[in-house]
C-alpha positions in Angstrom: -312.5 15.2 -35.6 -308.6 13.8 -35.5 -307.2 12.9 -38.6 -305.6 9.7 -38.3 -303.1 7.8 -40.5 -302.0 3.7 -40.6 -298.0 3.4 -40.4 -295.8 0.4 -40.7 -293.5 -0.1 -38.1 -289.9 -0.7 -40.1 -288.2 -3.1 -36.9 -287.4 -6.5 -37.3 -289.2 -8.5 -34.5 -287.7 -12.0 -35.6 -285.0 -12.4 -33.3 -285.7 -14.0 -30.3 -286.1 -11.3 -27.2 -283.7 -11.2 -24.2 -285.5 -12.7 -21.1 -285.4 -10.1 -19.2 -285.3 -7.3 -22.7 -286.1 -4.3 -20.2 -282.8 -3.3 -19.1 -282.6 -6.8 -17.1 -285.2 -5.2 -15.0 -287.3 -8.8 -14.1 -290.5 -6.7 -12.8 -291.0 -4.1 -15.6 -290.3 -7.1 -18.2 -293.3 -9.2 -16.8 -295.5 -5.8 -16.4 -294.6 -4.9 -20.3 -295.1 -8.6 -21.2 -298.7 -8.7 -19.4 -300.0 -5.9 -21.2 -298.2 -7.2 -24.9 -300.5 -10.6 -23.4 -303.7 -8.5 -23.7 -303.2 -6.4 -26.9 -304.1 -9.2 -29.7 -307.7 -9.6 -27.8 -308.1 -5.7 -26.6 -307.3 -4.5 -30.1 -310.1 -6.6 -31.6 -312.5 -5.8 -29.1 -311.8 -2.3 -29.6 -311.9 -2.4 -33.4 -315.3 -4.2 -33.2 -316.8 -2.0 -30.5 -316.0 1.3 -32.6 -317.1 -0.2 -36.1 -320.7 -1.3 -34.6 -321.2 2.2 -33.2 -320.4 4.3 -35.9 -322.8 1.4 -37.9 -325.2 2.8 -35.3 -325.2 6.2 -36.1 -327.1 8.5 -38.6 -325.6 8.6 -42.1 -325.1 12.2 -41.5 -322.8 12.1 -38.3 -321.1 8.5 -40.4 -319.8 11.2 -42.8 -318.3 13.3 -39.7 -316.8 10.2 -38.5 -315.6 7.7 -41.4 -312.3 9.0 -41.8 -311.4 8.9 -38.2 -312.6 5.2 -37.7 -310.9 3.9 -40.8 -307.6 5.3 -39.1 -308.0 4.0 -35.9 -309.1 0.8 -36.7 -306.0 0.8 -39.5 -303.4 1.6 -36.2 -305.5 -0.8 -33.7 -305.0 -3.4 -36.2 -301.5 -2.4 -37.1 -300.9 -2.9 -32.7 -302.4 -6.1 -32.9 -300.1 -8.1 -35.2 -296.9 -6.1 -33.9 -297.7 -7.4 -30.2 -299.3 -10.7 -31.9 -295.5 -11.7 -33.0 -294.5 -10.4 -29.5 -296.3 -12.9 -27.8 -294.9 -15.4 -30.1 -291.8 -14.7 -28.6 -293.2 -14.9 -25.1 -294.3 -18.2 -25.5 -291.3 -19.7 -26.6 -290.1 -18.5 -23.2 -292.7 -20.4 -21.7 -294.8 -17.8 -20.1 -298.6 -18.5 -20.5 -301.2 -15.5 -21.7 -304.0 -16.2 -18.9 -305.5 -12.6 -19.6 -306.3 -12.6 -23.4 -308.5 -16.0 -22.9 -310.5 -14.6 -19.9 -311.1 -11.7 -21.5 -312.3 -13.3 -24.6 -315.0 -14.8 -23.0 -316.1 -11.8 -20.9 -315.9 -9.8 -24.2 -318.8 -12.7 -25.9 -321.0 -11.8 -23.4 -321.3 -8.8 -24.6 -322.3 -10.2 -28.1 -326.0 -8.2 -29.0 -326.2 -5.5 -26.9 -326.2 -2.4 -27.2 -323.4 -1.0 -28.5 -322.9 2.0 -25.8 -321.8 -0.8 -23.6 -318.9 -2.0 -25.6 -318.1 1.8 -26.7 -318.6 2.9 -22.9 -315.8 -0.1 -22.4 -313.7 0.9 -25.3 -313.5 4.4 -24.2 -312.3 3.4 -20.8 -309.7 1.1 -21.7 -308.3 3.9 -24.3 -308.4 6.5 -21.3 -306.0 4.2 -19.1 -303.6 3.4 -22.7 -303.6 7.2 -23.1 -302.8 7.8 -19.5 -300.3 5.1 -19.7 -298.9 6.3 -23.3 -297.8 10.0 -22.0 -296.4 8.6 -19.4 -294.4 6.4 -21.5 -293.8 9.5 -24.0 -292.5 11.5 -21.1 -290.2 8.9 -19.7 -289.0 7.4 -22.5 -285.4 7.1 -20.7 -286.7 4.0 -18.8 -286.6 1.7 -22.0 -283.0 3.4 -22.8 -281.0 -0.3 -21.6 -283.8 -1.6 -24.1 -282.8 -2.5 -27.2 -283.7 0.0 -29.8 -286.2 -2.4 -31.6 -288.2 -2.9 -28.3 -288.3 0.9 -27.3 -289.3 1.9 -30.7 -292.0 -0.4 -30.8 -293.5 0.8 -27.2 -293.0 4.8 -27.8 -294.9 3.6 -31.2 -297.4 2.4 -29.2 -297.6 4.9 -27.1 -297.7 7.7 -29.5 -300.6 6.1 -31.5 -302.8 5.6 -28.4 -302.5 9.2 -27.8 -302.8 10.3 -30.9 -306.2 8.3 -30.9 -306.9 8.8 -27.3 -310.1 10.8 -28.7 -312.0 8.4 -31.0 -314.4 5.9 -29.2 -315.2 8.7 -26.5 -316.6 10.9 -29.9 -318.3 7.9 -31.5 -319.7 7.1 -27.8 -321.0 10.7 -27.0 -322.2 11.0 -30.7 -324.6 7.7 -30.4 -326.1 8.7 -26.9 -324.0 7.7 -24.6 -324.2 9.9 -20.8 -322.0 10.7 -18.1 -323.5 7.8 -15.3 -323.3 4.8 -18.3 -319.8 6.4 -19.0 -318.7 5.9 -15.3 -320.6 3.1 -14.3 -318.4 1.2 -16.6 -315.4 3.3 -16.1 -315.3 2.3 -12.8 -315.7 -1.2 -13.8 -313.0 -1.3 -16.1 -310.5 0.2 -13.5 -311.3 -2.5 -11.6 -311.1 -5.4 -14.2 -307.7 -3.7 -15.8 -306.5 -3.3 -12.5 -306.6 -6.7 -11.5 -305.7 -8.5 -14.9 -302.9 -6.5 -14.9 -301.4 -7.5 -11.4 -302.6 -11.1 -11.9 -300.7 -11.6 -15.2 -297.6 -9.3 -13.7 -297.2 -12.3 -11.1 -298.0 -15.3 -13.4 -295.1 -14.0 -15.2 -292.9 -13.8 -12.8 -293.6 -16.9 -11.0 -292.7 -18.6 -14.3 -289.6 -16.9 -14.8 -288.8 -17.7 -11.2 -288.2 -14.4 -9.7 -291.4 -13.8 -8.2 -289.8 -14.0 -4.7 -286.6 -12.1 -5.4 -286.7 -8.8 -3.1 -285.3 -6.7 -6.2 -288.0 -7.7 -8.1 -290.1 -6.1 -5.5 -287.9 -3.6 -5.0 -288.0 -2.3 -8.5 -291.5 -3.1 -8.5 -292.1 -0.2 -6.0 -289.9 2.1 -7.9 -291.4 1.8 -11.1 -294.9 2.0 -9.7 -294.6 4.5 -6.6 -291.1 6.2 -6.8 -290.9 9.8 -8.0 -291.9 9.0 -11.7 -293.4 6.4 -10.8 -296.4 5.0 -12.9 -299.1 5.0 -10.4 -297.8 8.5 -8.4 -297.7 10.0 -11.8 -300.6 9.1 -13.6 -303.3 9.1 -10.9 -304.4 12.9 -11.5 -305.2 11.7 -15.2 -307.4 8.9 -14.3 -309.2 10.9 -11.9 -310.2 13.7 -14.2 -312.0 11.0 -16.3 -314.9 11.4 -13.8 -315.6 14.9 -14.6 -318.6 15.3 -15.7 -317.3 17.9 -18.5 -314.2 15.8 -19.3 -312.8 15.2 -22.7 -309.3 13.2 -23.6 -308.7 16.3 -25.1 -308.3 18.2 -22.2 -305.3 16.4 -21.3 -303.5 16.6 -24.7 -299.8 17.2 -24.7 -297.2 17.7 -27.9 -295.4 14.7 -27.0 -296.9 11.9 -29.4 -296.7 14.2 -32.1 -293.2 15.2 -31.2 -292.3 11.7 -31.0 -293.7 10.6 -34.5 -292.1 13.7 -35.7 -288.7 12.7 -34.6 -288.5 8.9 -35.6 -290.6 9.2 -39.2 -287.5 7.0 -40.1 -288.9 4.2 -37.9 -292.2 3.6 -39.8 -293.4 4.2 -43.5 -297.3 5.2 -43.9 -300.0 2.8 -45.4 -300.1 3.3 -49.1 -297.4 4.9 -49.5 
């Protein structure tokens, strides 16, 4: 069991936002923006998803869990109105959220059914944000030209998702859930994520008008395939989540805790 605690993110997010806020970089800005575009929706989904499976289970294993899905739905919520006022922003830039609507409705059809479906989903998406997060935790120097607001509020991020990397993969494998359902819709998700990413990534930058520029693709290419790049250095990770004996444990690291250790300045707990 992970003990998990709510925190308040102490940044202002009421000025307006450069147009290009990561380090003038046009391709990482639209790649960060498409994934702030499908945080409000994801969140909820993934609140809702864990809350009807620990519903599911025995009153006995509800006592093993509560604690841990009160926190993590307290920090999923916490993510979804930070990135809610950072899409306000966004908009007033004129870019359009196509992801968070599409995914809305594919996320209804899922209203009724079993929950190991929308667990098996949950505990996918959290794999990739975990992947993604220790990336982000271990090269936190890219969002350096950032300003400090903005970087604080992705290593946040980042930290949290690790920190609750572990949560809807326990309440998944606690209700029933097996290995085949597990990958049948891991495999799934890469796909959807995958795409919805990319598609959003270009929407963006067609709207801020640098879609054909060669540095944006240039960058692109950097930040995705060069030495620490995303792709070439988070592959492995994805991978292992088709072991049948896998756990996100397995690929735990100190640096969320390190990070939330060294910026408890930048965030007050819930309640306190």
């Amino acid at each position: 069991m992970t003990t998990l605690v709510v925190r308040r993110l102490l940044i202002d997010l009421q000025p307006p936002l450069p147009r290009h806020w990561c380090g003038g970089d046009a391709f990482q800005t639209a790649f960060f923006n498409a994934l702030s575009m499908s945080f409000p929706i994801g969140e909820q989904f993934f609140i809702d998803a864990v809350r009807n499976g620990f519903k599911a289970l025995p009153p006995a294993q509800q006592e093993t869990y509560k604690q841990e899905v009160q926190g993590f739905v307290g920090q999923e919520a916490t993510h979804r109105r930070i990135h809610s006022l950072f899409n306000g922003h966004l908009e007033k830039q004129g870019l359009v959220n196509d992801w968070g609507p599409r995914a809305e409705i594919n996320m209804k059809m899922l209203a009724g059914t079993n929950p190991l479906h929308a667990l098996a989903i949950t505990a996918a998406n959290e794999h990739f944000t975990a992947i993604f997060a220790e990336w982000m935790l271990r090269n936190h120097d890219i969002l350096d030209p950032c300003q400090p607001r903005l970087k604080t509020m992705w290593l946040w991020h980042s930290a949290e998702e690790s920190e609750h990397k572990n949560t809807a993969f326990d309440v998944y494998t606690a209700l029933g859930g097996n290995h085949e359902w597990r990958i049948k819709w891991f495999r799934r998700i890469t796909v959807v994520f995958l795409t919805d990413t990319l598609r959003q990534t270009v929407n963006n930058l067609r709207r801020d008008g640098t879609l054909w520029k060669w540095s944006t693709w240039k960058g692109a290419s950097e930040f995705l395939f060069g030495k620490r790049g995303l792709v070439r250095q988070t592959f492995g990770a994805w991978r292992e989540y088709f072991r049948k004996d896998f756990h996100p444990n397995q690929q735990a690291t100190d640096l969320s805790e390190r990070w939330l250790a060294d910026n408890r300045d930048q965030f007050s707990l819930a309640g306190s």
